[in-house]
C-alpha positions as CSV (number, residue, x, y, z in Angstrom):
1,X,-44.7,-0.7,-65.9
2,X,-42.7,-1.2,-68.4
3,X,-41.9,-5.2,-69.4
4,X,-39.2,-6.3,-72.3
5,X,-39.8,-9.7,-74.0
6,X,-36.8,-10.9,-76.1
7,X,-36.8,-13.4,-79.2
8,X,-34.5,-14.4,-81.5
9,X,-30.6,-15.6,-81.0
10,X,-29.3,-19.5,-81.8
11,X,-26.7,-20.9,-83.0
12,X,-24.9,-19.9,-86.0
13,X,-21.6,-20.7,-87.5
14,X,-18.3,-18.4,-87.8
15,X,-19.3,-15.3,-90.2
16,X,-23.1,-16.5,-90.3
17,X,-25.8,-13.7,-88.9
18,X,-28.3,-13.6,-86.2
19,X,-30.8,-10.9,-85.3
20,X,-31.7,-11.0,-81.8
21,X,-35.5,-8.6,-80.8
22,X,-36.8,-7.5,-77.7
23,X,-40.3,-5.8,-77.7
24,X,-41.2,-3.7,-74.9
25,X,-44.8,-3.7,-73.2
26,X,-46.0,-0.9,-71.1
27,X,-45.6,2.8,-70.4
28,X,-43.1,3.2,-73.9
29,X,-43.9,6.7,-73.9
30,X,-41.4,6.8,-71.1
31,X,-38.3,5.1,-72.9
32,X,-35.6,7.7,-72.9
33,X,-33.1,4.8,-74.3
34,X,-32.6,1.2,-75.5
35,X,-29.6,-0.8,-76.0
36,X,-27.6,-4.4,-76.1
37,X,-25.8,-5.9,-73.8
38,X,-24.1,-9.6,-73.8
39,X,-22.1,-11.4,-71.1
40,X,-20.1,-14.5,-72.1
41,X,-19.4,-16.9,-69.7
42,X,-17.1,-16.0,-66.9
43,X,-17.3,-12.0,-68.4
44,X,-19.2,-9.3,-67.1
45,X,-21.6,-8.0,-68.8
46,X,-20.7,-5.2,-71.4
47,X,-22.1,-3.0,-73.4
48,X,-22.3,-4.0,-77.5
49,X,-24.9,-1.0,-79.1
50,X,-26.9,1.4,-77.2
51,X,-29.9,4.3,-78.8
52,X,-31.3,7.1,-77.3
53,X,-34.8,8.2,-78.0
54,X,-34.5,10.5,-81.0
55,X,-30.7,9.7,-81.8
56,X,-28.7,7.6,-83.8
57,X,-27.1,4.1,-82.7
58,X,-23.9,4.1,-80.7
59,X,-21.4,0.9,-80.9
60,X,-18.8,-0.4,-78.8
61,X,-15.8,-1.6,-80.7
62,X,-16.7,-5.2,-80.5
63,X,-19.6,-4.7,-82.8
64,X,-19.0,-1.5,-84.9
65,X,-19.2,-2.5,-88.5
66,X,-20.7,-5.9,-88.1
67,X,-23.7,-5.0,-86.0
68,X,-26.7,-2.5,-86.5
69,X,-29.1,-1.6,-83.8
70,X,-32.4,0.0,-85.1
71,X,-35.8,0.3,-83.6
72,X,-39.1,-0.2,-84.8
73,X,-41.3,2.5,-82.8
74,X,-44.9,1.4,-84.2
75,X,-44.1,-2.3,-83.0
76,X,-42.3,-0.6,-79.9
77,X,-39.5,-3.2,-80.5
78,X,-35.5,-2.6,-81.4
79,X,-33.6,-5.2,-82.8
80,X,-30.1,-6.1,-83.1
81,X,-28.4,-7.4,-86.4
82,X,-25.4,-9.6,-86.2
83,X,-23.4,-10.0,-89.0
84,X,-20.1,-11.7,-89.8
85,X,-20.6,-12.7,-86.1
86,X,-17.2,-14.7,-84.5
87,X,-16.9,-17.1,-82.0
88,X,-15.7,-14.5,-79.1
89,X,-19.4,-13.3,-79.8
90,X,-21.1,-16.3,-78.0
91,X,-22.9,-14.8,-75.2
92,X,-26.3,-14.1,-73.4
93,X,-27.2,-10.9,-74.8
94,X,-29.7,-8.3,-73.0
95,X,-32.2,-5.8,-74.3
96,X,-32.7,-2.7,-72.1
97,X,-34.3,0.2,-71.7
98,X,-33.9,3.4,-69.7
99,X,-37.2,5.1,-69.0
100,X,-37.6,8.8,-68.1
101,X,-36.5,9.1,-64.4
102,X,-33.5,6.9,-64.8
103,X,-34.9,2.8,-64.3
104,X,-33.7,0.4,-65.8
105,X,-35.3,-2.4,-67.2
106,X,-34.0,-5.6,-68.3
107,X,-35.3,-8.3,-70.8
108,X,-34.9,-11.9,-70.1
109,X,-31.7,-13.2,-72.2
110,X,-31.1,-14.8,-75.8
111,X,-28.2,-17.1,-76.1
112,X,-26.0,-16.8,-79.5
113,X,-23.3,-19.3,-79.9
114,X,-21.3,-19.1,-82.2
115,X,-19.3,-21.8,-83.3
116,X,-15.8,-21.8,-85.4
């Protein structure tokens, strides 16, 4: 079983940075990928950065160039870094993790608010 525990996040003000962790507990042998997700209010969630075991980071538009996701696979943690961060990036952001066989598991949520 695998169990994600998320730190990090806060408030910060318009082009300030954040770095948002999740460390993952369990089988990690069976992590076939890890990513970010955020969901402001009255959004769904979406997608911000997403990794695959073995492969680079991908980004979604609303991060590329201002966030970097990277993983730290003797602390079986990934991290996200938020820089130059904006107010339209206040959310609840997720860590996840797809393990082999296709489940998904979901860390708890870490508010960033950003404020202009």
């Amino acid at each position: 079983q695998v169990q994600l525990v998320q730190s990090g996040g806060g408030l910060v003000q318009t082009g300030g940075s954040l770095r948002v962790s999740c460390a993952a507990s369990g089988s990690i042998i069976r992590i076939r990928a890890m990513g970010w997700y955020r969901q402001a209010p009255g959004k769904q969630r979406e997608l911000v950065a997403r990794m695959y075991s073995g492969g680079g980071p991908y980004y979604e538009d609303s991060g590329k160039g201002r966030f970097t996701l990277s993983r730290n696979v003797a602390n079986n943690a990934w991290y996200l870094q938020m820089n130059n961060l904006k107010a339209e990036d206040t959310a609840v952001y997720y860590c996840m993790t797809v393990l082999v066989g296709d489940a998904e598991i979901w860390g708890q949520g870490t508010q960033v608010n950003v404020s202009s």
